[in-house]
MARVOPA-257386 format. One record per residue (C-alpha): x, y, z. Coordinates in pm, whole numbers, plus 50000, padded with zeros to 5 digits. Layout:
XYZ...
//
This chain:
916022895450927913072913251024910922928650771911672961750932915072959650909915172946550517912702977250434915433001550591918082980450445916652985050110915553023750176919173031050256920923012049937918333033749760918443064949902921303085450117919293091250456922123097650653921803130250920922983158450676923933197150753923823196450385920113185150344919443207650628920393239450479918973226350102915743228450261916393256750513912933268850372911083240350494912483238650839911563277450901907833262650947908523248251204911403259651393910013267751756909303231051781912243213751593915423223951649918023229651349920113198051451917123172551459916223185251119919373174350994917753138251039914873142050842916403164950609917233133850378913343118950410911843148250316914373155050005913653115349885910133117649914909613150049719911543138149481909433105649457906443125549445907553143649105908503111048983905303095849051902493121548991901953116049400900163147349658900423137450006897413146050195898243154050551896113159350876896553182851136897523154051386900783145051139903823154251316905153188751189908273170250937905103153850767902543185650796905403209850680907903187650474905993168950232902203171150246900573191549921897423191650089896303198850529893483198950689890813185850897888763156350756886313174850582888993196150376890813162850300887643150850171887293180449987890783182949861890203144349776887963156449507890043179349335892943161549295894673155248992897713135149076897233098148948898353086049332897733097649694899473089349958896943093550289898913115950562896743099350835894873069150917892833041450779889263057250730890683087550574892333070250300889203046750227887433079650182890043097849943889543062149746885573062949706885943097649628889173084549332888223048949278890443049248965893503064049119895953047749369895873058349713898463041549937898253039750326902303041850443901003017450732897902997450709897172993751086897163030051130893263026851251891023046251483888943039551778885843053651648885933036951317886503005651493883513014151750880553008851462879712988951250877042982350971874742960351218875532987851488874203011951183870902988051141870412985051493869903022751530867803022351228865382996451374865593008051735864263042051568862583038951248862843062150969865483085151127867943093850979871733087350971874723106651014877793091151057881113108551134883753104250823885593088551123883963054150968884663024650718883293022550434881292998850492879263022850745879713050250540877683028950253874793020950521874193062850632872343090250504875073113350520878273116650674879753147650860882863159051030883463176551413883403209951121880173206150983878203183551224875513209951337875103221550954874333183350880872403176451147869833206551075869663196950712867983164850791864813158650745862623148451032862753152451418864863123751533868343119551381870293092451456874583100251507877253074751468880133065051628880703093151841878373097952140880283133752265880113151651920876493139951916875943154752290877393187352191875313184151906872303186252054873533214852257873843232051926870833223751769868193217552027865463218951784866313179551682866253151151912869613137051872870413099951972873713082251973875803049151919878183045752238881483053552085884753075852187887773089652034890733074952264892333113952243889333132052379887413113052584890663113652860890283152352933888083159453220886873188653340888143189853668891823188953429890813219853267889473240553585892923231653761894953247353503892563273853436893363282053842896843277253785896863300653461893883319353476895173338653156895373310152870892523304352648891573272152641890143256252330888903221452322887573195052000883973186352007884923148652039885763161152417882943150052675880533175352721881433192553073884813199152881883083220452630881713233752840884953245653034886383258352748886423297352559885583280252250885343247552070885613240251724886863214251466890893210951394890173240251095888313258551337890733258051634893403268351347890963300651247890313309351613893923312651686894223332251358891593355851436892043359951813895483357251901895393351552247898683352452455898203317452567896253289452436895473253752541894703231852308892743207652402892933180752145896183157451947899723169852057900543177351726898123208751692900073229451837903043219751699901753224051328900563261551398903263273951610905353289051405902413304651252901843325251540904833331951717902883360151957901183329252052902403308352387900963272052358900883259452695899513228352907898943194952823897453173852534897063138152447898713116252158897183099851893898923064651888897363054751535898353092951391901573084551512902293054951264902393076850993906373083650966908763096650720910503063750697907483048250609905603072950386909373068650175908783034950211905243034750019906403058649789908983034049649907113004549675903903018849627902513000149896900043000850071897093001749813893903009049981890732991249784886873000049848884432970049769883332980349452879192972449574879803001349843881633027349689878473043949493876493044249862879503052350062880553081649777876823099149791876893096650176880313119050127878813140249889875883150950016877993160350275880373179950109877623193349904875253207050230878423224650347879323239450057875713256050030876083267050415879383282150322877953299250048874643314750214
//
């Protein structure tokens, strides 16, 4: 027997997950969030998941903290907490709950455990990883460092620990300019992504900005020529594109901004259509948020987001596995590299 098959084996003699009108309409609420993209019927599957694992939360002082690439059961049905990285990492601080349970990948629950290195915080699949974390290293880190001395480092939360530990500061697509000015110095060395660095420097051309060669699998695959070909095809959608998107897509687009910013543009502006030009499940989370709003054209999926299921967040609830650990020598680095972050943006915020 596989060990998939034991783990639903054992889910199921625990827990009634059978499809269920019943379930459904107990959590009619829920499903409301997120009816333009789910129809009633398929939420009578994961009707069941999402009653188990709130009930599992209660009974284990657990929060879920979701991103905005978790499919909409996840973002709507069970996470306590969404948002971008840096409001994860923010929310990470605040918590209270004795466990977490990471609604995302790898690097986001390392961070939520420097920031709670005496809590639990369990990944619900452990090779749910990322291509920038994996793109840098901390000999990438000290290359930079010799190759230009004294500048320094700004890593994108997108990182290990490990790298985290070995930077100045970290920032997120959200807060990357604010960082970036706050440094001291007029060389500043960005790691792992080479496009938010690029549009970086478009932003604040007062620093030299230089760059480790690494790419978010999601964003790098747009192209311009993509986004002029639908513009010409619908000349009326606002498009709206991630900063981890190459350059000449920025470019093409009516605005870019971080996941929390795309959410507030579409808030504030409500246009009539809207590309998003980032992970599928953006528009998906916000649709029913702003039904006036027709989200059109295509996007790409994040196969690591995409781990991250209800059977298996139900599944680390009740084993309470996977624990994430930190390396106890880099959590103090790797913590004040988070910090200063969160701290530089909170004083932005607040000027």
């Amino acid at each position: 027997m596989s060990a998939l098959t034991q783990i639903r084996a054992t889910l199921h003699a625990a827990f009634d997950l059978r499809p269920s009108i019943a379930a459904a309409e107990a959590t009619r609420d829920i499903h409301a969030r997120m009816s333009r993209v789910m129809p009633f019927a398929d939420w009578a599957r994961h009707a069941p998941y999402v009653l188990a694992i709130n009930r599992l939360k209660a009974e284990r002082g657990a929060v879920v903290l979701a991103h905005n690439y978790m499919t909409p059961d996840i973002y709507h049905g069970i996470a306590d907490v969404v948002g971008d990285s840096l409001q994860l990492a923010i929310a990470a601080t605040r918590v209270k709950a004795d466990v977490i349970v990471q609604g995302g990948v790898h690097f986001m629950a390392e961070t939520s455990k420097i920031l709670n290195p005496s809590k639990t915080v369990l990944i619900p699949d452990v090779e749910a990883g990322c291509s920038l974390a994996e793109a840098i290293t901390p000999a990438g880190v000290a290359e930079m460092r010799a190759r230009y001395p004294g500048a320094p480092v700004v890593s994108y939360v997108n990182t290990t620990a490990a790298v985290k530990a070995v930077s100045d500061v970290c920032c997120t697509s959200a807060n990357a300019a604010q960082i970036v000015r706050a440094m001291p110095g007029d060389t500043i060395i960005m790691t792992p992504d080479k496009y938010l660095a690029q549009n970086v420097a478009r932003q604040v051309p007062e620093k030299r900005i230089v760059w480790w060669d690494g790419a978010c699998i999601v964003h790098e695959r747009f192209t311009a020529g993509d986004l002029r070909e639908f513009r010409a095809f619908q000349p009326d959608t606002t498009i709206i594109a991630h900063p981890e998107c190459p350059p000449d897509v920025i470019a093409e687009a009516d605005y870019a901004g971080s996941t929390a910013g795309i959410i507030d543009f579409v808030a504030r502006e409500k246009p009539q259509k809207a590309l998003l030009v980032t992970e599928c499940s953006m528009a998906s989370n916000i649709a029913d948020a702003h039904p006036g709003v027709e989200f059109v054209g295509p996007c790409n999926m994040c196969p690591y987001m995409k781990m991250i299921t209800l059977e298996k967040v139900l599944w680390s609830l009740h084993s309470m596995t996977t624990p994430v650990e930190v390396d106890p020598a880099i959590i103090t680095p790797a913590r004040k590299a988070i910090e200063r972050m969160i701290e530089i943006s909170t004083r932005a915020a607040a000027a």
